[in-house]
LOVEXKE-384587 format. One record per atom (N, C-alpha, C): y, x, z; residue in three letters. Coordinates in steps of 0.05 Angstrom, whole numbers, plus 32768, in hexadecimal, padded with zeros to 4 digits. Example, Ala and Ser with C-alpha at 12.3 -4.5 7.8 and 13.67 -1.06 7.14 Angstrom:
BEGIN
7F8E8108809Cala/7FA680F6809Cala/7FBE8108809Cala/7FD38101808Eser/7FEB8111808Fser/80018102809Dser/
This chain:
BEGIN
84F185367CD6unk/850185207CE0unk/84F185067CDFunk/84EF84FB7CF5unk/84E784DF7CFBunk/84F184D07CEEunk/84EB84B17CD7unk/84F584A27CCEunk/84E984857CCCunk/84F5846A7CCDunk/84DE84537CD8unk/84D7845D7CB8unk/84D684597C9Funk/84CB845C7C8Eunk/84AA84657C8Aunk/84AB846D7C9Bunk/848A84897C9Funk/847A84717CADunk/848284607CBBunk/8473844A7CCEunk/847A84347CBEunk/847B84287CA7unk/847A840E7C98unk/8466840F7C85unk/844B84237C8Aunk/843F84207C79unk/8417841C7C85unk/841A84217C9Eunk/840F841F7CB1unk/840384037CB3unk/840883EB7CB2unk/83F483DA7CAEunk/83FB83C47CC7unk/840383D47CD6unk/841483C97CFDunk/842583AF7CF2unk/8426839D7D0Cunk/8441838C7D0Eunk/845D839E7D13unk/846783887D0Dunk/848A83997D0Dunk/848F83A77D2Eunk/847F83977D3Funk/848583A67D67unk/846F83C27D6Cunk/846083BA7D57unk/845183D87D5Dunk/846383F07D48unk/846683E77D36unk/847383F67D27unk/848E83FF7D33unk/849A83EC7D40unk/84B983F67D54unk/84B1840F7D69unk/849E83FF7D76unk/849884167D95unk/848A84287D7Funk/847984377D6Eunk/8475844D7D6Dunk/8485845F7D62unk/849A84537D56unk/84B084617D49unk/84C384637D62unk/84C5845B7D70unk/84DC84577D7Dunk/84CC846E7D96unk/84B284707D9Bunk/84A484817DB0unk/84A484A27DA4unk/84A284A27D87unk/84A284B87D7Dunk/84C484C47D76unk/84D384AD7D73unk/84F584B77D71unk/84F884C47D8Cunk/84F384B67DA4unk/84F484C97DB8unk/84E784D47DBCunk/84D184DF7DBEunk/84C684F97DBFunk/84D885107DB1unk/84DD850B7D93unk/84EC851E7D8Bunk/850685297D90unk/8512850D7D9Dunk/853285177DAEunk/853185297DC4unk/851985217DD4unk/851285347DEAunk/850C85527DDCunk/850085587DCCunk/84F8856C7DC3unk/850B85827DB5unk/851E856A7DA1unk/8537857C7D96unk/854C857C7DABunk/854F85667DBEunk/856685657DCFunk/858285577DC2unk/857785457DB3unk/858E85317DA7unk/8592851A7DB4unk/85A8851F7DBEunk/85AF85047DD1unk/85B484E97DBCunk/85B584F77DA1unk/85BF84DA7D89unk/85A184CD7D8Aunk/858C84DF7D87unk/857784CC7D79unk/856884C17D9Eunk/856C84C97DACunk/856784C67DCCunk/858184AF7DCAunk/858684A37DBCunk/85A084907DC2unk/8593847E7DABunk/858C84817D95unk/8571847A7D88unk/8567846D7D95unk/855284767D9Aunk/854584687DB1unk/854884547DC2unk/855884587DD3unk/856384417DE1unk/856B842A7DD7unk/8578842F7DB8unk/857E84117DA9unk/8565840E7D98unk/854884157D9Dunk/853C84077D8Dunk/852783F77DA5unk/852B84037DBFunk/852083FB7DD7unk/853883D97DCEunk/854783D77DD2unk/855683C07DD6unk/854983AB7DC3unk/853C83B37DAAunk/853583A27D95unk/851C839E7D9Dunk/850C83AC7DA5unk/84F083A77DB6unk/84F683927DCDunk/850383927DDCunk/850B83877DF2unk/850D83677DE4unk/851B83647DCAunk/8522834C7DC9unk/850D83387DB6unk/84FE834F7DA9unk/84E083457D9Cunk/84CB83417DB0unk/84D2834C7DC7unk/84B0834A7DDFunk/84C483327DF0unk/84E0832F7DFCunk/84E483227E14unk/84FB83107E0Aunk/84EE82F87DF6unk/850082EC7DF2unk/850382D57DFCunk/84FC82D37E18unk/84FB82BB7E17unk/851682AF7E26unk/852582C07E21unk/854782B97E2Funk/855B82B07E13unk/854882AD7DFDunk/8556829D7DE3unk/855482807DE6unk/854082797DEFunk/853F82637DF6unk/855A82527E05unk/855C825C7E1Eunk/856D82507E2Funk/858D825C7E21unk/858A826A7E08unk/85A482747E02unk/85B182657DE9unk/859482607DD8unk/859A82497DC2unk/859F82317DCCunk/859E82227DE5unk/859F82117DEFunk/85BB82087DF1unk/85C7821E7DFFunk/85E682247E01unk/85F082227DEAunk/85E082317DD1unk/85F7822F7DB5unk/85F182167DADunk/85D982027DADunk/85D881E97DAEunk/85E181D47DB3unk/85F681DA7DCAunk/85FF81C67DD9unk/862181CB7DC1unk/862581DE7DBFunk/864181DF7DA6unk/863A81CE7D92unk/861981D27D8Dunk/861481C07D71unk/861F81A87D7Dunk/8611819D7D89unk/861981787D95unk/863281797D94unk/864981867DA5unk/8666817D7DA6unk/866A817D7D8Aunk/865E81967D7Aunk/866B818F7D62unk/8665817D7D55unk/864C81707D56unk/864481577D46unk/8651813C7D49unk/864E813B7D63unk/866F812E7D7Bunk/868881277D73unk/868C81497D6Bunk/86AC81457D5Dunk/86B0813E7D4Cunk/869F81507D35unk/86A481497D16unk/8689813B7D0Aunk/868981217D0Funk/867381117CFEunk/8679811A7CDCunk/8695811D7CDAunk/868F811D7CBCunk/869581357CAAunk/8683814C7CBDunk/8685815B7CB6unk/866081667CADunk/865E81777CA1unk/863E81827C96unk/864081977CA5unk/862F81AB7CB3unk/863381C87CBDunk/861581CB7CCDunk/861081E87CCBunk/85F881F07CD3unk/85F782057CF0unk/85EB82027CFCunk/85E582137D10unk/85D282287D02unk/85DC82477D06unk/85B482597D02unk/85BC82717D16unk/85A1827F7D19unk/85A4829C7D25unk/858982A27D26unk/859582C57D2Funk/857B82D07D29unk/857C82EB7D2Funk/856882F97D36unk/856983127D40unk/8567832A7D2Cunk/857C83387D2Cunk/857D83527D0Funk/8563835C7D0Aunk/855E835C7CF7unk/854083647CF4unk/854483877CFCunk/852B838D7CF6unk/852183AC7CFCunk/853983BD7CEBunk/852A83BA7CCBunk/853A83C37CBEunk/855483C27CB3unk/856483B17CB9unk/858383AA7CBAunk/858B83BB7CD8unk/858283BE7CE7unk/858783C67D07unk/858883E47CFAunk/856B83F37CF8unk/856C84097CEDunk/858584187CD7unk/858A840A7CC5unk/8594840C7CB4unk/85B484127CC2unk/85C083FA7CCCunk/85DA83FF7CE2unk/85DF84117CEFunk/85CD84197CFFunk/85CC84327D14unk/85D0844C7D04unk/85B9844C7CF1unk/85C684677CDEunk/85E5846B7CCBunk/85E6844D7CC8unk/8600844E7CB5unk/861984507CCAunk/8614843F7CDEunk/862D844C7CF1unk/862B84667CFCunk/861184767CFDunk/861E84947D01unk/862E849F7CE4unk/862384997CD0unk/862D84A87CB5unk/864D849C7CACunk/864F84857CB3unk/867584827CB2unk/867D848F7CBCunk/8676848D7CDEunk/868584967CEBunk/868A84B77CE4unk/867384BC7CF1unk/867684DC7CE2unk/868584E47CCCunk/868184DA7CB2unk/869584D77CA1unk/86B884CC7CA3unk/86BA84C07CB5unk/86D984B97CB8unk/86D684CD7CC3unk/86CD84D37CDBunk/86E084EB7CEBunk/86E585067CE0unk/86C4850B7CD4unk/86CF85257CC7unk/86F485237CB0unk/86FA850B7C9Funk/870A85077C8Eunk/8719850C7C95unk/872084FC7CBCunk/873D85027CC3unk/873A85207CD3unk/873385217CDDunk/872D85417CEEunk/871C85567CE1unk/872385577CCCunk/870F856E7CC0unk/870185817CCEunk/86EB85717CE3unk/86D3857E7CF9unk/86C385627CF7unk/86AE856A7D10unk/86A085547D11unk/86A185487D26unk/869685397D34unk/86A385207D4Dunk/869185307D5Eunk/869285347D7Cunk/868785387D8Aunk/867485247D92unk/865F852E7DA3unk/864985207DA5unk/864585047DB2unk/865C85097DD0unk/866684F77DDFunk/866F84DD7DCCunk/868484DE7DB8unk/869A84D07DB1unk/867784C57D90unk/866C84D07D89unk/865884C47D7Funk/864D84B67D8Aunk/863E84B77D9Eunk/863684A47DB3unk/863F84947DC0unk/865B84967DBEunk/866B847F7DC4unk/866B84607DB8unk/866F84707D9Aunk/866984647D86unk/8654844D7D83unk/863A845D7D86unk/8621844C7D82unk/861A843D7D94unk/862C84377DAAunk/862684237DBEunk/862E840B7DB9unk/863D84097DA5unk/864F83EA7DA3unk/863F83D97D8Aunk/862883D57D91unk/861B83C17D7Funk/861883A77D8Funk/862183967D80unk/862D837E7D89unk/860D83647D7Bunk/860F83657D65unk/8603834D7D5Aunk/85DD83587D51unk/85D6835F7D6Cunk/85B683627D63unk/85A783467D62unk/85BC83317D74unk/85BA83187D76unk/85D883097D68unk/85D382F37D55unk/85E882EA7D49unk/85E882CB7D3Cunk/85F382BA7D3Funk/85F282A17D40unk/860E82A17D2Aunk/8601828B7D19unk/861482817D07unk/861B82607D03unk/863082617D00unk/863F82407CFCunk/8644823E7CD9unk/864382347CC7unk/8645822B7CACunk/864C820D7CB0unk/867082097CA3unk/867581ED7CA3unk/867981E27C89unk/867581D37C82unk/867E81C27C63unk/868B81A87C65unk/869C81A67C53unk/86AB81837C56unk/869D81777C39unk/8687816D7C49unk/867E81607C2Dunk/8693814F7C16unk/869281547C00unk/86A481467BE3unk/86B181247BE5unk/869B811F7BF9unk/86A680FF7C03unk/86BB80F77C0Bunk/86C181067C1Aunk/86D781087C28unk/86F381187C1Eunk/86F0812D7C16unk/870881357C09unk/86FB813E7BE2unk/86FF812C7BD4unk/86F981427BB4unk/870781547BABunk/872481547BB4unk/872F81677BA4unk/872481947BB6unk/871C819F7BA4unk/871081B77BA8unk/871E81C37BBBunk/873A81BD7BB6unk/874881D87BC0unk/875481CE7BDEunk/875681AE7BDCunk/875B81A87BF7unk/874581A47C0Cunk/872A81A37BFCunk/871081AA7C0Bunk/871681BF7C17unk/871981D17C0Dunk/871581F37C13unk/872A81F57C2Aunk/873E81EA7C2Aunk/874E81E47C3Bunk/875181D87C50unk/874081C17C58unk/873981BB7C6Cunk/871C81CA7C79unk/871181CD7C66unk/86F481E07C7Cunk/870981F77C8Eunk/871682037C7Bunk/872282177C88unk/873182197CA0unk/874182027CA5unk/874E81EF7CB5unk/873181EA7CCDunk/871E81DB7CC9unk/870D81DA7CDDunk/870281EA7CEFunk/86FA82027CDEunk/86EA82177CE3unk/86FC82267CF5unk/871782307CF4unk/872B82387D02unk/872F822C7D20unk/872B82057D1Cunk/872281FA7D2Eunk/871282017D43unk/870481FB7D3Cunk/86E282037D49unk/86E4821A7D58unk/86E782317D44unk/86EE824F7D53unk/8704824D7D6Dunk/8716823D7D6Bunk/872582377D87unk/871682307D99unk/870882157D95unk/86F9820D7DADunk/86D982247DB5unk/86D1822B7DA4unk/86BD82387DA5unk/86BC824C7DBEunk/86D6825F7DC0unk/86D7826D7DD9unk/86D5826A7DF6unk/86E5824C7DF8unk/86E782477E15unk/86CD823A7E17unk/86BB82207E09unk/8698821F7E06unk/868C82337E0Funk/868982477E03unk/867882597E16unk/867882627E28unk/8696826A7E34unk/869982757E4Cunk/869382637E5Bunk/869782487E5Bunk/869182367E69unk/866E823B7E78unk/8661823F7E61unk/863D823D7E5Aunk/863582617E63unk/8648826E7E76unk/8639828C7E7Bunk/8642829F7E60unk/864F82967E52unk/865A82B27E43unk/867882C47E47unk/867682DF7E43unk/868582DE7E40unk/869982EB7E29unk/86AF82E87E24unk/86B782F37E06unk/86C3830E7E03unk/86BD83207DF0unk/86BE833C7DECunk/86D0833F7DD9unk/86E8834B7DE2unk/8704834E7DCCunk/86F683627DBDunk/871083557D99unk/870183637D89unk/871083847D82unk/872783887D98unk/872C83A97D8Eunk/873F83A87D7Bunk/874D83927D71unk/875683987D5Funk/874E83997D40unk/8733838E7D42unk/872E839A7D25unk/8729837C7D15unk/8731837A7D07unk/8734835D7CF2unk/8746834E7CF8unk/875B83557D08unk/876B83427D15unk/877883337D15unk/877783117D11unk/878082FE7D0Aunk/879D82F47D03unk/87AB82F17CEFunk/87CF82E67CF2unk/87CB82CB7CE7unk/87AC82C07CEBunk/87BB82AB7CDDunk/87BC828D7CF6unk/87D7827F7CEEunk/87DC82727CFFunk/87C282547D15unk/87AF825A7D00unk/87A082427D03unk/878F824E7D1Dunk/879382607D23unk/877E826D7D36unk/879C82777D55unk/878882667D71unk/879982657D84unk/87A4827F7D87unk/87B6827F7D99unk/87C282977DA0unk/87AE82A97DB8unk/879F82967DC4unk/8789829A7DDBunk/877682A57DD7unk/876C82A87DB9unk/874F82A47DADunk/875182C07D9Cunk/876F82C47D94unk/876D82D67D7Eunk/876582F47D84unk/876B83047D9Cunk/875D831B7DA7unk/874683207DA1unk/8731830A7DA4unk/8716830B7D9Funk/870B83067D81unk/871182FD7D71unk/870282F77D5Bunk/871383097D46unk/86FD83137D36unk/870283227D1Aunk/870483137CFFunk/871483187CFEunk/871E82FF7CE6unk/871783057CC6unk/870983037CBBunk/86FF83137C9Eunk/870782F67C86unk/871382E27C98unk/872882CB7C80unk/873382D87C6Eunk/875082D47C82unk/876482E47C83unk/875D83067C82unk/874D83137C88unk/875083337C81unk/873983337C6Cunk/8733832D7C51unk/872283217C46unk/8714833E7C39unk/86F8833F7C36unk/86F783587C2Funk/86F2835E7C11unk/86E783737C0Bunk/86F483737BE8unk/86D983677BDAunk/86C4835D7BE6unk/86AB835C7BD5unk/86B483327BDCunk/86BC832F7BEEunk/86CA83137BECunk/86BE830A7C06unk/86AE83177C1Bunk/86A6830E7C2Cunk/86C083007C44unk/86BF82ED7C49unk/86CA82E07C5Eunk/86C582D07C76unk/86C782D57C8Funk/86B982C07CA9unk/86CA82D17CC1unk/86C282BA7CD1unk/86CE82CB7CEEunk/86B782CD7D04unk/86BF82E67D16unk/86AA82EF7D1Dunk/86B282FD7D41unk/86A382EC7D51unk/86AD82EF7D6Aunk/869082F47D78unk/8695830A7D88unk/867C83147D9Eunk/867883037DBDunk/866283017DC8unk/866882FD7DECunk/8656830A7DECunk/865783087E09unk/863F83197E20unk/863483057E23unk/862083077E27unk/860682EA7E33unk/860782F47E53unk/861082ED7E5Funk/860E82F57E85unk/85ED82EE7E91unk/85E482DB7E7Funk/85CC82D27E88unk/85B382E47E84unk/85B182E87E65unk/85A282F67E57unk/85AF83177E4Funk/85C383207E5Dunk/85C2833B7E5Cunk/85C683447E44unk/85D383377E29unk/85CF83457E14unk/85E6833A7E06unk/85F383457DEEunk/860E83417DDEunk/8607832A7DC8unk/861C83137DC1unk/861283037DABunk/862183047D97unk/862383067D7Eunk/863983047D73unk/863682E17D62unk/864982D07D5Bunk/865482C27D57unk/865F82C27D38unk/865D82B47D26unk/865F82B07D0Aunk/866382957CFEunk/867F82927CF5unk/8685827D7CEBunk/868F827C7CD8unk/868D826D7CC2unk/869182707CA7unk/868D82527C9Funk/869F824E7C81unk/869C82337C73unk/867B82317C5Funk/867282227C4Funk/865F82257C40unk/8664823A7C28unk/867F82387C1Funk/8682824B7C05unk/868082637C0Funk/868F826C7C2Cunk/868D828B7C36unk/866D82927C3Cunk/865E827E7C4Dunk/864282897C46unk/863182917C34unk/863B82817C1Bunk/862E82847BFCunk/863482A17BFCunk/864482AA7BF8unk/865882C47BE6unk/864C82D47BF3unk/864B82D77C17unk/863A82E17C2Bunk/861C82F27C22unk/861482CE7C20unk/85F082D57C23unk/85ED82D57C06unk/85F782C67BEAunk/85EC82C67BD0unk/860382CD7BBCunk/861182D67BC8unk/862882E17BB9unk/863282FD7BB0unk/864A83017BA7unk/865383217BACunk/865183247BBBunk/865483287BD6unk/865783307BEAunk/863B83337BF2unk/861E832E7BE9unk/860E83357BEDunk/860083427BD6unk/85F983407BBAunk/85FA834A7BA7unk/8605836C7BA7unk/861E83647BAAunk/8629837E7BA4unk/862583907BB5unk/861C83867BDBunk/861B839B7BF0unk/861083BA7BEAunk/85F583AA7BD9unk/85E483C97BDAunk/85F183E17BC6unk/85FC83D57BB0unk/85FF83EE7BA0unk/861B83F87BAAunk/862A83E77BB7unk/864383F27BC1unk/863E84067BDDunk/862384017BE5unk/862084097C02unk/8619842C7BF8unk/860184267BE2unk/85FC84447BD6unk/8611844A7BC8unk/8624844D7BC0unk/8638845B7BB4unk/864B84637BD1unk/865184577BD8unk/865A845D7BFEunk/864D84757C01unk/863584777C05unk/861E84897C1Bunk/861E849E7C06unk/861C849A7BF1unk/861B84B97BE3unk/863984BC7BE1unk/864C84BF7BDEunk/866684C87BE2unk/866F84D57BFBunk/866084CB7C15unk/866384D77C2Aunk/864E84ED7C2Dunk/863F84ED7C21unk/862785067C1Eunk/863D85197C13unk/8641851A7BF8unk/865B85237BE7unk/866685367C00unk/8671852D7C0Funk/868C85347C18unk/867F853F7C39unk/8666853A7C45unk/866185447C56unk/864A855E7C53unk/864E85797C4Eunk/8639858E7C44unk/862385907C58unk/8609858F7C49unk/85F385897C59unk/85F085A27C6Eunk/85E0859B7C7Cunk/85DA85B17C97unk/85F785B57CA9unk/860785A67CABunk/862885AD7CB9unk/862385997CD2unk/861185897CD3unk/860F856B7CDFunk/85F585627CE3unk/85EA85667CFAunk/85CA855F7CF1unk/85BF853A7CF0unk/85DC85317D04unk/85DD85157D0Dunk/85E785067CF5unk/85F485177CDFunk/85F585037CC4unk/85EE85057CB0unk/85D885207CB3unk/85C6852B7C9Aunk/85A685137CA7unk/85A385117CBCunk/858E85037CC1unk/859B84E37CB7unk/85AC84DF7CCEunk/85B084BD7CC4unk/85B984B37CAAunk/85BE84C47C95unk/85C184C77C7Eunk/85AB84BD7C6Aunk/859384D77C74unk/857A84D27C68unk/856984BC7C6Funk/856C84AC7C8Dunk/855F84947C99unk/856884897C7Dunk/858B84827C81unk/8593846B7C71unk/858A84617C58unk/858A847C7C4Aunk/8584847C7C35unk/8564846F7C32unk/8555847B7C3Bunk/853784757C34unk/8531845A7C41unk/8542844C7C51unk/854184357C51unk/854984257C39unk/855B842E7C34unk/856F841B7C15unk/8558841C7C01unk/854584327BFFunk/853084387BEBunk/8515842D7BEEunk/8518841F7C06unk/84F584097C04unk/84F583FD7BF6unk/84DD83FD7BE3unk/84D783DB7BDAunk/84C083D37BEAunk/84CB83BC7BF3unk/84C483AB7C0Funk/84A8839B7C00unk/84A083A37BEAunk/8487839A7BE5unk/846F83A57BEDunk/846B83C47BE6unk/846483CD7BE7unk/845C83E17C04unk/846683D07C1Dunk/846883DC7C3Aunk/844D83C47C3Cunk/844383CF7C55unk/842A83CB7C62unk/843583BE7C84unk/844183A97C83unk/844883A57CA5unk/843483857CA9unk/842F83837CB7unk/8418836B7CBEunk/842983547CC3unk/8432833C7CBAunk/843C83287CBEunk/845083277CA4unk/845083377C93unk/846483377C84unk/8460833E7C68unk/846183337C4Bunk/846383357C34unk/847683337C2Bunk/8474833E7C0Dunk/848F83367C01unk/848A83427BE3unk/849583337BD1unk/848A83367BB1unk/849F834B7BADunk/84B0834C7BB1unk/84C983607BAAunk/84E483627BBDunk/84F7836E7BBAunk/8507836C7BD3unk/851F83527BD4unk/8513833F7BC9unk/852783247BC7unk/851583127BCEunk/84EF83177BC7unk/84E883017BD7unk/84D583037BE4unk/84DE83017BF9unk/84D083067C17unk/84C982EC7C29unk/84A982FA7C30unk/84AA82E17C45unk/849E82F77C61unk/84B482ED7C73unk/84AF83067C8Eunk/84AE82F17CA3unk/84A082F37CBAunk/849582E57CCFunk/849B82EA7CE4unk/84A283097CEAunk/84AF83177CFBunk/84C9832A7CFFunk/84DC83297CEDunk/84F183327CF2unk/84F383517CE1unk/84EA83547CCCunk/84EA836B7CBFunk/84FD83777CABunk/851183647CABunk/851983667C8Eunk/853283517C87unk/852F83327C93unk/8541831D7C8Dunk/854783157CB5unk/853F831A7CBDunk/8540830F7CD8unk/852D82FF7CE9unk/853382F17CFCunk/852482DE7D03unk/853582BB7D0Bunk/853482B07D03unk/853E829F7D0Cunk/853C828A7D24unk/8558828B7D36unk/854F82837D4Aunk/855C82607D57unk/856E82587D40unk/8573824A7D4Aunk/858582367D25unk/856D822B7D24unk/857282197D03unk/857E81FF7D12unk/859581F17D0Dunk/85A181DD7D10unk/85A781D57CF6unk/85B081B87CEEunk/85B481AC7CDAunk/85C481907CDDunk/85DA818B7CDAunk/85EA81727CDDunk/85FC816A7CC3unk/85EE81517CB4unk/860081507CA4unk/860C812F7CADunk/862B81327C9Funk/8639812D7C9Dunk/862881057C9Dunk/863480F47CAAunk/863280DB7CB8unk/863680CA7C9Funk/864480D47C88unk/865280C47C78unk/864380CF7C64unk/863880ED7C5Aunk/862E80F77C41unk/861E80EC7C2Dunk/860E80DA7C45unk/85FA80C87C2Bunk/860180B87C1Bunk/862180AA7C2Bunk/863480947C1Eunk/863B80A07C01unk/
């Protein structure tokens, strides 16, 4: 079995390292006749595509740019950051395998069989955020000190914003991708217009404490899906330096071996493989890999140049608050 693992040690940048993994994954789909890892393929072609031909970020950050201004516009007295950035290699990798292994694992739970091949493939088409832009707002202490009514108005804003945010883009060539149902909003602060589309993780809060809302478009221009991320400063903390990031990994491996548990090897070849990807990804130490543009002392501190590991960033904005210095 083919795994990027076998090519991170190779000495290559991260695009040579994609196309030969990605030239040798297909070869082997052709060979075994797996339409999953021949589906493989195709989504690592899309991450090539966006490391060699990016130059439609440009004219696309421009657009999320122009939100920065109104919002600077609107709320002088507010602090909040624009970022984005393209999923790195190995976060991409890592997804693709773990959404075959849920899935596979839910279905077998409720249907005691395994999903047909079709309805797997179904599956692996709905990746939304290989591109993803984030909003982070704060009400600086100036303005309100008491904690809890801070927390109370960011929340209040941000709900804001997410109203106007929808009809902005469509305006600018997007368009917006309902969310299915899944996170789905009751709380009153969010329009009745708006609510279809965004996944609400406030209000549906998850158990490691992560919270933000999270809405997709189509780029009509640039041909490709965006996802959308808005959150207060404390939800980003908990996010990126918190439980909710802390705790991911060991909660992720107790997940993945439980579903091993319960799925008997050789029954499934599509989740005995994406099983083993996952895993031996979770098991790099990112020091000790060989990719050209990229070091790293251990797996907390990294400095990557090309998208290996933390992302790339594509769009750093910074506005603080008109009054903060006061």
């Amino acid at each position: 079995m083919i795994t990027l693992n076998d090519y991170l040690y190779s000495g290559d940048t991260v695009f040579r390292i994609l196309k030969k993994y990605s030239e040798d994954l297909k070869r082997a789909a052709e060979e075994n006749q797996s339409e999953v890892d021949l589906l493989h393929y195709y989504f690592l072609l899309q991450i090539m595509e966006l490391l060699e031909h990016n130059d439609f970020l440009t004219a696309q950050s421009q657009k999320i740019r122009e939100f920065y201004q109104y919002m600077a516009k609107q709320y002088p007295y507010l602090s909040f950051t624009f970022k984005g950035r393209i999923k790195s290699l190995i976060r991409a990798e890592a997804k693709f395998n773990g959404y075959i292994v849920a899935y596979v694992y839910d279905y077998y739970l409720k249907n005691h069989a395994y999903p047909p091949v079709d309805e797997l493939k179904e599956r692996l088409t709905r990746f939304r955020d290989l591109i993803a832009y984030r909003i982070v707002i704060s009400m600086p202490k100036c303005h309100v000190r008491d904690e809890r009514e801070r927390e109370q108005e960011e929340i209040r804003h941000l709900y804001e914003i997410a109203n106007k945010l929808k009809v902005f883009l469509e305006e600018r060539g997007f368009t917006v991708e309902p969310a299915g149902g899944v996170k789905l909003s009751d709380s009153p602060l969010l329009n009745e217009d708006v609510r279809p589309y965004y996944r609400d993780y406030i209000v549906n809060e998850e158990s490691d404490g992560y919270r933000s809302l999270h809405i997709t478009f189509f780029d009509n221009s640039a041909h490709c899906y965006v996802e959308m991320q808005l959150r207060t400063k404390t939800m980003d903390d908990i996010a990126e330096i918190g439980p909710a990031n802390h705790l991911g990994y060991e909660k992720k491996q107790e997940r993945e071996r439980a579903r091993r548990d319960v799925i008997p090897v050789g029954e499934c070849i599509y989740f005995d493989e994406a099983y083993e990807r996952g895993m031996k990804l979770q098991q790099l130490e990112l020091s000790k890999l060989d990719v050209n543009m990229f070091a790293a002392i251990d797996n907390s501190l990294i400095n990557d140049g090309c998208g290996l590991y933390r992302g790339r960033l594509i769009l750093p904005y910074e506005h603080l608050s008109r009054f903060q210095n006061d």
